[in-house]
C-alpha positions as CSV (number, residue, x, y, z in Angstrom):
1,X,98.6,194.1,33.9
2,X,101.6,192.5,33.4
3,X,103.3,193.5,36.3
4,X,100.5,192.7,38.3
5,X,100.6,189.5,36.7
6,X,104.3,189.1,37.6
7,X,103.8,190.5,41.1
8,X,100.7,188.0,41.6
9,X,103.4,185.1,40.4
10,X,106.2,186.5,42.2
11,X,104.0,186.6,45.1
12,X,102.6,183.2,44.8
13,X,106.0,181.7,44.2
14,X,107.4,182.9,47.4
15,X,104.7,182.2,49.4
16,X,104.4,178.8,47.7
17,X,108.5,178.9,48.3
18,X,107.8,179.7,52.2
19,X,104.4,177.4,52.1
20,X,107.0,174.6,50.9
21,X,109.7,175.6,53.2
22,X,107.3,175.1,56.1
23,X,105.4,172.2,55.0
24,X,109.7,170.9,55.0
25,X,110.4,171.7,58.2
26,X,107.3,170.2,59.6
27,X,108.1,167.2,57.7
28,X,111.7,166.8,58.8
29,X,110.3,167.6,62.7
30,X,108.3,165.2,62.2
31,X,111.0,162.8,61.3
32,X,113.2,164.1,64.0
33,X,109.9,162.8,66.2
34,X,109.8,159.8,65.2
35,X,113.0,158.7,64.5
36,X,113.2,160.1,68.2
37,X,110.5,157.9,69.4
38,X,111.8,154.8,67.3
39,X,115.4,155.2,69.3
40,X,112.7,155.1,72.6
41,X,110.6,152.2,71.1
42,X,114.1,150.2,70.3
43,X,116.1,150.9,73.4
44,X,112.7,149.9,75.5
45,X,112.6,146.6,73.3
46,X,115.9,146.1,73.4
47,X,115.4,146.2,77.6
48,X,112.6,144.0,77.3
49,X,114.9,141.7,75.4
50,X,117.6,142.0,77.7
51,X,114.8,141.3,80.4
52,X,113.0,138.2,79.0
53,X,116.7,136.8,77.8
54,X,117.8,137.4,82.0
55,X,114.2,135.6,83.5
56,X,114.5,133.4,80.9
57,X,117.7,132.0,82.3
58,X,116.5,132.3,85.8
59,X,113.5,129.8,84.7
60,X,116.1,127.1,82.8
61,X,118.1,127.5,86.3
62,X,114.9,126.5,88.0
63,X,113.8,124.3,85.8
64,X,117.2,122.6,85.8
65,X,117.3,122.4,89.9
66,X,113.5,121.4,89.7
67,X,114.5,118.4,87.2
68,X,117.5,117.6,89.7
69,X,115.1,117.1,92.7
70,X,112.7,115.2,90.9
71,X,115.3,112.7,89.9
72,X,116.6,112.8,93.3
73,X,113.1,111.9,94.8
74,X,112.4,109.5,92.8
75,X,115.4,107.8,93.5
76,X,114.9,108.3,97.5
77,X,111.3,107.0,96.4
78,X,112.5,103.9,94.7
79,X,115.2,103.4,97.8
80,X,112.4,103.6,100.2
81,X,109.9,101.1,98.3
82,X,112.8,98.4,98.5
83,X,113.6,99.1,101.7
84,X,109.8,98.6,102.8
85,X,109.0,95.7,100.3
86,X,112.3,94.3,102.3
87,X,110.4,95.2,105.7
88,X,107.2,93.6,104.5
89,X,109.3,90.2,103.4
90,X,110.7,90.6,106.5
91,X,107.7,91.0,108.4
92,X,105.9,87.8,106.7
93,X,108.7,85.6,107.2
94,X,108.4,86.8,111.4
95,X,105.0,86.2,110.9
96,X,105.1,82.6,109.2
97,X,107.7,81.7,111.9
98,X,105.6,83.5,114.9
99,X,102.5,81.6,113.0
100,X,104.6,77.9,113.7
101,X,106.0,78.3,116.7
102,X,101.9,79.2,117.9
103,X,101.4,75.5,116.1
104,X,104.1,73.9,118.1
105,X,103.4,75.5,120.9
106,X,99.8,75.0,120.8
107,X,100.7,71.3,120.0
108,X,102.8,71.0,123.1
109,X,100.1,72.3,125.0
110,X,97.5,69.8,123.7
111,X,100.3,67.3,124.3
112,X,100.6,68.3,127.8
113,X,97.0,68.5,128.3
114,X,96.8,64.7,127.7
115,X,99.8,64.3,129.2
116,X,97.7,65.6,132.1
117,X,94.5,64.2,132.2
118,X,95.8,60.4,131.3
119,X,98.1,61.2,134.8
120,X,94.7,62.4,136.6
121,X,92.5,59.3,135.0
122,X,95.7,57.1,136.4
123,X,95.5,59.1,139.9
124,X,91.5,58.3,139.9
125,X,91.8,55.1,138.9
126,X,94.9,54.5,141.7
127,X,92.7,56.3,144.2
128,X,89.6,54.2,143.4
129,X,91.8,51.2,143.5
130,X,93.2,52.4,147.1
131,X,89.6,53.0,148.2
132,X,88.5,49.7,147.0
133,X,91.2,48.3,149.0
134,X,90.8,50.4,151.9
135,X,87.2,49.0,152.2
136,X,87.8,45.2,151.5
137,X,90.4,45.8,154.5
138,X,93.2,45.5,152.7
139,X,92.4,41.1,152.4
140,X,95.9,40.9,150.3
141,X,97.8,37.3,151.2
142,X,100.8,38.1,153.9
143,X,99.9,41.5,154.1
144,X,98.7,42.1,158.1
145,X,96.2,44.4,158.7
146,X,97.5,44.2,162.7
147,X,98.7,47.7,162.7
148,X,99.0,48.1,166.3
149,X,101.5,45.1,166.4
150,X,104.5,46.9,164.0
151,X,103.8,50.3,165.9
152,X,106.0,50.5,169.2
153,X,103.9,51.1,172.0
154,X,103.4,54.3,173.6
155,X,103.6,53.6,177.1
């Protein structure tokens, strides 16, 4: 019974031995696995890296050139709001002048006006006078109402 005791241990030792040596190479395949598929995981991160670094400086780029034409629109901006607040001034002063001479000239124009009627009241008043005249028979002292006598005859 001994030796079948023995045997029995022998036996389990070696299979345990073999069991164990398995179980070991499992374990270190399993390692080679995933160490294999950490190298994966980190070169793949290390591309995304490289990636994100290389849009990264593509957005600062843009972001940079973006910054640049704001700063240069809002400088065309303010350039264009003084040169139209110096159009409006402009246009106001035109206006106040356009605005005075319409006074002046509306001035003259009422001057002229009376200028006009007092010369037709004068030119009624003369042609009343003449018509008055004209109808006493022209009765002035030394002035002859013998027309026929200054015109030369026509015979």
């Amino acid at each position: 019974m001994e030796w079948l005791q023995e045997h029995m241990q022998n036996h389990l030792t070696k299979k345990t031995i073999a069991d164990d040596l398995e179980l070991l190479k499992l374990a270190a395949e399993a390692m080679r696995r995933n160490d294999h598929c950490k190298a994966e995981s980190e070169a793949r991160a290390q591309i995304m890296v490289t990636h994100a670094q290389e849009e990264l400086k593509i957005v600062e780029r843009l972001l940079q050139a973006s910054e640049t034409a704001r700063i240069e629109a809002e400088r065309e901006m303010q350039k264009s709001k003084i040169r139209l607040e110096e159009a409006q001034s402009l246009f106001e002063a035109r206006a106040e002048m356009a605005e005075q001479e319409r006074t002046a000239i509306n001035l003259r124009v009422k001057a002229a006006e009376q200028r006009a009627k007092e010369a037709e009241e004068g030119l009624q008043r003369f042609q009343t006078a003449l018509r008055s005249l004209i109808r006493r028979g022209l009765d002035l002292p030394g002035f002859a109402l013998n027309m026929s006598a200054d015109q030369p005859s026509a015979s």
